[in-house]
Biopython code that builds the backbone (N, CA, C, O; Angstrom):
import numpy as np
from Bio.PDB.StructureBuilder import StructureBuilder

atoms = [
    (1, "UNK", "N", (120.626, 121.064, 115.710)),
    (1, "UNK", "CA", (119.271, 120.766, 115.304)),
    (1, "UNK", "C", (119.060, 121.050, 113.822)),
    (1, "UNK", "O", (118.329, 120.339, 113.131)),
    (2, "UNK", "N", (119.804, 122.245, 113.289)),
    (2, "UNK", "CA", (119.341, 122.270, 111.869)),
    (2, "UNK", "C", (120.027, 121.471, 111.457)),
    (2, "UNK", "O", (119.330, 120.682, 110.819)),
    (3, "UNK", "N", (121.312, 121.113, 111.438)),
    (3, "UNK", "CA", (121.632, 120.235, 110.962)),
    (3, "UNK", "C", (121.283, 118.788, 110.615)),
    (3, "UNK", "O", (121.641, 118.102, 109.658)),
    (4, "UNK", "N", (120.154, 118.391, 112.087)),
    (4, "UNK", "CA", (119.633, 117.312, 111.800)),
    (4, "UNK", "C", (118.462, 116.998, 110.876)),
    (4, "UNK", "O", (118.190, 115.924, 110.338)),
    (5, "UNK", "N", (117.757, 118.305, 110.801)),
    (5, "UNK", "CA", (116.929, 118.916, 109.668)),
    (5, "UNK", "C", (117.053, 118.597, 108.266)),
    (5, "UNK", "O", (116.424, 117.846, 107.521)),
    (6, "UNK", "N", (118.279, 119.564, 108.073)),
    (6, "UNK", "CA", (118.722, 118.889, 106.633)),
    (6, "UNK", "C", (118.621, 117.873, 106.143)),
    (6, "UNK", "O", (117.856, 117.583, 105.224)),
    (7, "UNK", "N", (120.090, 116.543, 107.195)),
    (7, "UNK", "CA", (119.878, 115.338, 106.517)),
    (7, "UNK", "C", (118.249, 114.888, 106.366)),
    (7, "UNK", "O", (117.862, 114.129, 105.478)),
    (8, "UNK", "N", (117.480, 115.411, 107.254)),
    (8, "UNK", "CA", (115.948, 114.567, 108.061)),
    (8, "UNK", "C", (115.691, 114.901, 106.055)),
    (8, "UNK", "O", (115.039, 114.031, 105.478)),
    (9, "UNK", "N", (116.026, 115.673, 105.496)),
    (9, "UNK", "CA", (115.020, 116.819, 104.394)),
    (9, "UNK", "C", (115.812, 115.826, 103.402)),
    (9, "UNK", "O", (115.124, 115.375, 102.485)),
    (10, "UNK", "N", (116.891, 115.502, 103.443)),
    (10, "UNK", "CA", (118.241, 114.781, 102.392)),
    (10, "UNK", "C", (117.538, 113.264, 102.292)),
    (10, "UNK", "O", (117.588, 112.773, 101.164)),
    (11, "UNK", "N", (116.985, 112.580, 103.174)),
    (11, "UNK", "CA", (117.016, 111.264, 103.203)),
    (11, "UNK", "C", (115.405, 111.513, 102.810)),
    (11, "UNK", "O", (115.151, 110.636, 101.985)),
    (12, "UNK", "N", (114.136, 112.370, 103.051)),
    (12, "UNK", "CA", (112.951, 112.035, 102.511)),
    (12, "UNK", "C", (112.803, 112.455, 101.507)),
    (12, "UNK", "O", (111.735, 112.028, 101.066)),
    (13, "UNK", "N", (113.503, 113.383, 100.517)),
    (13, "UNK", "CA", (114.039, 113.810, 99.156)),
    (13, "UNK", "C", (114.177, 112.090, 98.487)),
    (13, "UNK", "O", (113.306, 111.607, 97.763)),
    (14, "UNK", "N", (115.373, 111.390, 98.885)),
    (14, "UNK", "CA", (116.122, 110.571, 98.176)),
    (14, "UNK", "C", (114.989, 109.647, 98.358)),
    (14, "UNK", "O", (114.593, 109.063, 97.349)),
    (15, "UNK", "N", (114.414, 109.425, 99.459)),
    (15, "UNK", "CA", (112.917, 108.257, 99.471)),
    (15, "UNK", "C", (111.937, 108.456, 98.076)),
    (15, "UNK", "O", (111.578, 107.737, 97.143)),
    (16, "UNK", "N", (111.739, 109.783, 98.482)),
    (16, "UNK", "CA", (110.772, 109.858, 97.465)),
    (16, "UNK", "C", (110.734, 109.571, 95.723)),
    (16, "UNK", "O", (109.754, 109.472, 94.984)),
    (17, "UNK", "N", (112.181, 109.485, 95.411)),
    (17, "UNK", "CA", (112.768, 110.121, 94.383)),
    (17, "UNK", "C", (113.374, 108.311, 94.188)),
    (17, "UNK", "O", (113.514, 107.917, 93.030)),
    (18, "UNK", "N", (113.574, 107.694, 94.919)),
    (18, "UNK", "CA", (113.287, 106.169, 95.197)),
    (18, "UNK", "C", (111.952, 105.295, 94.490)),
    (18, "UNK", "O", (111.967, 104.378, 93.669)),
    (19, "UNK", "N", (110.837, 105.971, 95.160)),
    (19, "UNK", "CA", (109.677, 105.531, 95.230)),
    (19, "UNK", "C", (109.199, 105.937, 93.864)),
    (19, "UNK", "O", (108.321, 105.267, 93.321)),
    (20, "UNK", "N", (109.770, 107.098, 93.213)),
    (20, "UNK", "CA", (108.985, 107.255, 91.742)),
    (20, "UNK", "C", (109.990, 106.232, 90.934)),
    (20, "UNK", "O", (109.506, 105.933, 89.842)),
    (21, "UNK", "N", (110.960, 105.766, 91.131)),
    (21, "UNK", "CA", (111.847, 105.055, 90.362)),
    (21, "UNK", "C", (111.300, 103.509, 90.065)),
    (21, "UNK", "O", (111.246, 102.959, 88.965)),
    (22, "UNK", "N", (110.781, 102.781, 91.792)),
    (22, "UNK", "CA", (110.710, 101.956, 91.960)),
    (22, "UNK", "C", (109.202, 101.703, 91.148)),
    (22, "UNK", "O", (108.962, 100.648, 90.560)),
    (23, "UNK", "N", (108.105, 103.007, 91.231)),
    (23, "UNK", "CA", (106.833, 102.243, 90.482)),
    (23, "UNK", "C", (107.078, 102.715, 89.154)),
    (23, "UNK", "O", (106.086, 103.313, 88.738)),
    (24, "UNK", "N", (108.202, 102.670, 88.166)),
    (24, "UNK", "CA", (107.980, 102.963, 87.295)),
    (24, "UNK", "C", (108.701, 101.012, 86.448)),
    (24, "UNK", "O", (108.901, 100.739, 85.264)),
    (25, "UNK", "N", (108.884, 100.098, 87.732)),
    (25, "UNK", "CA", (109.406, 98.145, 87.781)),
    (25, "UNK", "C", (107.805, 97.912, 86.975)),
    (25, "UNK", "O", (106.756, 98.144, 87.575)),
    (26, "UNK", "N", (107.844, 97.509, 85.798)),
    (26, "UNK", "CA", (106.710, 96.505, 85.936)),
    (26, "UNK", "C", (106.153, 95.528, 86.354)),
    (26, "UNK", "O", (104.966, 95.260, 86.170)),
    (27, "UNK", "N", (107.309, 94.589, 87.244)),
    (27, "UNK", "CA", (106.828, 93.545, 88.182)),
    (27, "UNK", "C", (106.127, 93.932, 89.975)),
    (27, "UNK", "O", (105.524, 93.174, 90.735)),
    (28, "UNK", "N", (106.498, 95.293, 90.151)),
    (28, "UNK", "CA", (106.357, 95.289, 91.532)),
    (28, "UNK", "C", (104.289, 95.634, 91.407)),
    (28, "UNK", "O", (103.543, 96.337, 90.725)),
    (29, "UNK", "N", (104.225, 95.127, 91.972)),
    (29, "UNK", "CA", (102.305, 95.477, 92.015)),
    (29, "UNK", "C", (102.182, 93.975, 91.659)),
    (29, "UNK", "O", (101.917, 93.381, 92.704)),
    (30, "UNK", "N", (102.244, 93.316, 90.862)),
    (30, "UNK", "CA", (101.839, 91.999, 90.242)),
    (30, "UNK", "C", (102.805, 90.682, 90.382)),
    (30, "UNK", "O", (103.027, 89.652, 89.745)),
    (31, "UNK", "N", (103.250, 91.315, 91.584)),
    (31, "UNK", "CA", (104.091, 89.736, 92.448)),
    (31, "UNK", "C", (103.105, 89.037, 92.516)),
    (31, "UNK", "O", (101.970, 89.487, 92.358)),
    (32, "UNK", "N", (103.558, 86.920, 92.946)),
    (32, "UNK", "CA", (102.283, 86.546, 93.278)),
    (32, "UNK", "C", (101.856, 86.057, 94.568)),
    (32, "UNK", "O", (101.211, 85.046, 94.846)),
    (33, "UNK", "N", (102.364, 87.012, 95.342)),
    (33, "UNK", "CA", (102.163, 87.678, 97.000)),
    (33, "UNK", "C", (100.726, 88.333, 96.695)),
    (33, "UNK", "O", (99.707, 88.126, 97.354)),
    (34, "UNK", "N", (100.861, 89.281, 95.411)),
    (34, "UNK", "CA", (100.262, 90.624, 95.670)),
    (34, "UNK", "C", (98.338, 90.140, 95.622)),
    (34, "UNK", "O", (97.891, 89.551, 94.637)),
    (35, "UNK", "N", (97.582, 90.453, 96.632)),
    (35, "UNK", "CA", (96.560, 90.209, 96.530)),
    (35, "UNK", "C", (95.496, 90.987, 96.004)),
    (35, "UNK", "O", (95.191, 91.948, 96.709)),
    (36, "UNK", "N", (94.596, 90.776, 94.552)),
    (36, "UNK", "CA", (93.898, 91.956, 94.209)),
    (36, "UNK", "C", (92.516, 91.271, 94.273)),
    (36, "UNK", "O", (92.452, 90.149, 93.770)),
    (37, "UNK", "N", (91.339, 91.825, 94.856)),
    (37, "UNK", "CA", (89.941, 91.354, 94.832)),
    (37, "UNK", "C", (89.004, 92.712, 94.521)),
    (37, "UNK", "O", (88.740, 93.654, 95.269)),
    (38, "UNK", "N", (88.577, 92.441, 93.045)),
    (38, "UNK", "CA", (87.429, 93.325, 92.302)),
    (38, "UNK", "C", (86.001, 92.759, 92.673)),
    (38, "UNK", "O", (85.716, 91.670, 92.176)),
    (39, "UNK", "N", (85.407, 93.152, 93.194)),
    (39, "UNK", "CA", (83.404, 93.346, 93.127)),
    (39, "UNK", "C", (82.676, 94.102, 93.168)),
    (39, "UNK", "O", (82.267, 94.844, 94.061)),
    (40, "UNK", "N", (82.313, 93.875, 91.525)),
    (40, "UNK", "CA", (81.544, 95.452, 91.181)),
    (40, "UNK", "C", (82.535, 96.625, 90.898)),
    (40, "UNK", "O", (83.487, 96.691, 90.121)),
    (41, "UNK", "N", (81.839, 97.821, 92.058)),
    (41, "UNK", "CA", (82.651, 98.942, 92.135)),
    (41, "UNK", "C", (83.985, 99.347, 92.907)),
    (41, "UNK", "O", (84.814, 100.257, 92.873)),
    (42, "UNK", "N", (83.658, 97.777, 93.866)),
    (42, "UNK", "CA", (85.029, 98.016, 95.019)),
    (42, "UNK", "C", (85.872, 97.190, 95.195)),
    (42, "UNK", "O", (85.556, 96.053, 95.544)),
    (43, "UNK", "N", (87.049, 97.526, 95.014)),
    (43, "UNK", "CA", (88.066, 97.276, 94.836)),
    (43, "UNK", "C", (89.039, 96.819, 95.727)),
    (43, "UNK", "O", (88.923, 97.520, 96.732)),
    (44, "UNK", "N", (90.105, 95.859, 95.912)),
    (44, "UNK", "CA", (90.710, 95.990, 97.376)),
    (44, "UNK", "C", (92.162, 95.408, 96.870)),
    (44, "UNK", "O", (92.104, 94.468, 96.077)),
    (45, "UNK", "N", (93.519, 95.907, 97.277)),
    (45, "UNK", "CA", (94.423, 95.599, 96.559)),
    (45, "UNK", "C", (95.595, 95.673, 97.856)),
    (45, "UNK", "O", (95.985, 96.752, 98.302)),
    (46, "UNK", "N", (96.108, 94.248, 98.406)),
    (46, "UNK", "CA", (96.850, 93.814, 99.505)),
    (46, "UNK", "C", (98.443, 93.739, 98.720)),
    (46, "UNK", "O", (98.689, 92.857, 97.896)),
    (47, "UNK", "N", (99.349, 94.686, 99.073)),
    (47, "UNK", "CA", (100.461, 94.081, 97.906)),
    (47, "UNK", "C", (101.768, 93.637, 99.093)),
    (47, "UNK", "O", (102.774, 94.253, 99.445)),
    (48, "UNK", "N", (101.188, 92.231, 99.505)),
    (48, "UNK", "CA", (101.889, 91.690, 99.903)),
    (48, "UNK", "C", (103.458, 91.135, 99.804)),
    (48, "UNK", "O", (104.195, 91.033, 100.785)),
    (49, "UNK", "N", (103.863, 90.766, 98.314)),
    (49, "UNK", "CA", (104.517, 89.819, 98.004)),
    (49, "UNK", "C", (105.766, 91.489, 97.426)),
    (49, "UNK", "O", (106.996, 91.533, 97.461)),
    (50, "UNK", "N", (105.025, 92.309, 97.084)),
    (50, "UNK", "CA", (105.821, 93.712, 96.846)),
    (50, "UNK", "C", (106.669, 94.359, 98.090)),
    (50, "UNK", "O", (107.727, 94.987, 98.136)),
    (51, "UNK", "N", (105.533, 93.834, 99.283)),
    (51, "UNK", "CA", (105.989, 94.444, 100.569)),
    (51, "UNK", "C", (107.335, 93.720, 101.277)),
    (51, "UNK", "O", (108.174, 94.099, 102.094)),
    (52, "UNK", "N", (107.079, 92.381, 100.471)),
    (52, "UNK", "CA", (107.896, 91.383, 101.285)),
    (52, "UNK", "C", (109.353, 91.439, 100.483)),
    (52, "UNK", "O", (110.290, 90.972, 101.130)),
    (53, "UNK", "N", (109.628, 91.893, 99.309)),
    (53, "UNK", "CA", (110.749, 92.156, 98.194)),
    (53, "UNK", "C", (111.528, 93.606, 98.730)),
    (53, "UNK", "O", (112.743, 93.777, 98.826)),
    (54, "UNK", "N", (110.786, 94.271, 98.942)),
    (54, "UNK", "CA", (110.808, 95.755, 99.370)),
    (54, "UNK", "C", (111.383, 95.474, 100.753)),
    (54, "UNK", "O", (112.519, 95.895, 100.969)),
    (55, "UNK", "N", (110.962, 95.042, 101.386)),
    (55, "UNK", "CA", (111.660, 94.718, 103.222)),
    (55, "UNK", "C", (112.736, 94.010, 103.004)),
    (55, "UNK", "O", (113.721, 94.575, 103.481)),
    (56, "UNK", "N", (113.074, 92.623, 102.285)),
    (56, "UNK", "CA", (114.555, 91.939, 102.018)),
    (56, "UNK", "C", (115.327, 92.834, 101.356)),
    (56, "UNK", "O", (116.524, 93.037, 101.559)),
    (57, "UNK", "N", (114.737, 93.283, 100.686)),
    (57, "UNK", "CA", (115.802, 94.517, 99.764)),
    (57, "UNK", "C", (116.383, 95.868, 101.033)),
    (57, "UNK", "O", (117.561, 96.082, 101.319)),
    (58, "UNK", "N", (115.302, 96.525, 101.543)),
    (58, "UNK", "CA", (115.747, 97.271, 102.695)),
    (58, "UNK", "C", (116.994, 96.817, 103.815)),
    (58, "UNK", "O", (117.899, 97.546, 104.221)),
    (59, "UNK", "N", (116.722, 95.291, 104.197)),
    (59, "UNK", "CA", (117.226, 94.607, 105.060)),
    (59, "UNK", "C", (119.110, 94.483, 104.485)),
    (59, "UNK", "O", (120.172, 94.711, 105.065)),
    (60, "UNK", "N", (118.717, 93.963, 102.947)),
    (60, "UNK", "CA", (120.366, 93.766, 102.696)),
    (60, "UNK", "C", (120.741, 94.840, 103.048)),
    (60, "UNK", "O", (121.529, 94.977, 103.984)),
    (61, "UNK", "N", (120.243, 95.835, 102.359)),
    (61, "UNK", "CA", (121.292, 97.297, 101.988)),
    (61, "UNK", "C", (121.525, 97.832, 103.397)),
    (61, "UNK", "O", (122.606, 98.265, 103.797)),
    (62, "UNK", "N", (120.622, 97.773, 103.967)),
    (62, "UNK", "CA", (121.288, 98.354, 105.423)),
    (62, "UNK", "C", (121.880, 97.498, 106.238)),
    (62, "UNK", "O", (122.359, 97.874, 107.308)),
    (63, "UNK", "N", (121.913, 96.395, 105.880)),
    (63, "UNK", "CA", (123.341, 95.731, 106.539)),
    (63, "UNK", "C", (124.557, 95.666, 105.793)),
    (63, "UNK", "O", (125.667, 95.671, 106.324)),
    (64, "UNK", "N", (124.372, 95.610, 104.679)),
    (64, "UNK", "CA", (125.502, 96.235, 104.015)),
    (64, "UNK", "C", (126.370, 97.575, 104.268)),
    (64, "UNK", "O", (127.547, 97.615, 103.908)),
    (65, "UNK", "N", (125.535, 99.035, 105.112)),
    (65, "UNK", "CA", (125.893, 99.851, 104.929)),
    (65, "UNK", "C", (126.896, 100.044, 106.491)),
    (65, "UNK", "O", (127.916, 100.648, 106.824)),
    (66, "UNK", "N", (125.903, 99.146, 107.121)),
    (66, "UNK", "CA", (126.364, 98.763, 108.469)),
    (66, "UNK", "C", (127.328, 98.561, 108.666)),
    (66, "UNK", "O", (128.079, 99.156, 109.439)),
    (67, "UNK", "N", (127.652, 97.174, 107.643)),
    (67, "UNK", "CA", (128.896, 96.508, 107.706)),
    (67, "UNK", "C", (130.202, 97.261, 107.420)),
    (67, "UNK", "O", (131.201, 97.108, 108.121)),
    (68, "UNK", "N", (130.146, 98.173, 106.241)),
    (68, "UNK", "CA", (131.293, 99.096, 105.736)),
    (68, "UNK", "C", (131.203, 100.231, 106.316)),
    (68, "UNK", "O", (131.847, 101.003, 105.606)),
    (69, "UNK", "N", (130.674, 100.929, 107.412)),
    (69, "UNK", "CA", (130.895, 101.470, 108.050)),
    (69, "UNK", "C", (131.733, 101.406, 109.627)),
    (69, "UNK", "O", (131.397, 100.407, 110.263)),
    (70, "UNK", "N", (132.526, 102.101, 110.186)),
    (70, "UNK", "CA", (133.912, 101.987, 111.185)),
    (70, "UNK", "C", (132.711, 101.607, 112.338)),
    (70, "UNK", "O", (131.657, 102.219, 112.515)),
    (71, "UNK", "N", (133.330, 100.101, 113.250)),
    (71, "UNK", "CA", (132.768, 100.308, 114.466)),
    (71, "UNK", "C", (133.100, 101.560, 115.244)),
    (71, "UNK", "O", (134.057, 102.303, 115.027)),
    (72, "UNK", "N", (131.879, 101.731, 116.482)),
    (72, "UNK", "CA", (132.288, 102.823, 117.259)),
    (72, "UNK", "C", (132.781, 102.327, 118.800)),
    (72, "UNK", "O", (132.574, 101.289, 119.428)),
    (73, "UNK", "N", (133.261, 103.119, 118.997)),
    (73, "UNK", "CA", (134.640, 102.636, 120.344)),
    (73, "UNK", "C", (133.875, 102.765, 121.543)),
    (73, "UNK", "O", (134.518, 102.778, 122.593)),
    (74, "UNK", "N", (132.449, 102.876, 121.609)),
    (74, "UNK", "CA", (131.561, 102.099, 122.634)),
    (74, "UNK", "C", (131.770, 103.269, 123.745)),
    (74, "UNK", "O", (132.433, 104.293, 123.583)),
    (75, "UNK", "N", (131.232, 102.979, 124.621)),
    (75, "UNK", "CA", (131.501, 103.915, 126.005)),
    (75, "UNK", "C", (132.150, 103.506, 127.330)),
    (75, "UNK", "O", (132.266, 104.327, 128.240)),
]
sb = StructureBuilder()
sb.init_structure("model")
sb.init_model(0)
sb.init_chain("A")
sb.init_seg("    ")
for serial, (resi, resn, name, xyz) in enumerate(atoms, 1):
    if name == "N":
        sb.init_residue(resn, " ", resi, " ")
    sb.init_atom(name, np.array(xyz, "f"), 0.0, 1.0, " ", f" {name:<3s}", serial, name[0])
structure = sb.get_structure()
């Protein structure tokens, strides 16, 4: 169990540390997915087209990681 801890602590470390990397892209926010509607004081900001770059990007890499990793010998 601690062990599973750790990595659990290893992989939301590396997210986070991800996520300050990734908003520091000047394109991500102002894809033209991303939906922004100002009136007045309120504001509403859908970032669609960010979400949808962000999920294909997720999608390669973890099939990538998939792929170069040893099948397992099943049960």
């Amino acid at each position: 169990m601690a062990k599973a801890l750790f990595w659990a602590g290893i992989a939301l470390a590396a997210a986070g540390l991800i996520l300050m990397g990734l908003s520091r892209l000047p394109f991500l926010g102002r894809l033209p997915l991303d939906l922004h509607v100002q009136r007045g004081r309120k504001e509403l900001f859908i970032p669609l087209g960010t979400a949808l770059v962000l999920s294909l990007a997720a999608t390669l890499i973890l099939n990538l990681v998939l792929l170069l990793l040893p099948a397992s010998a099943g049960p």
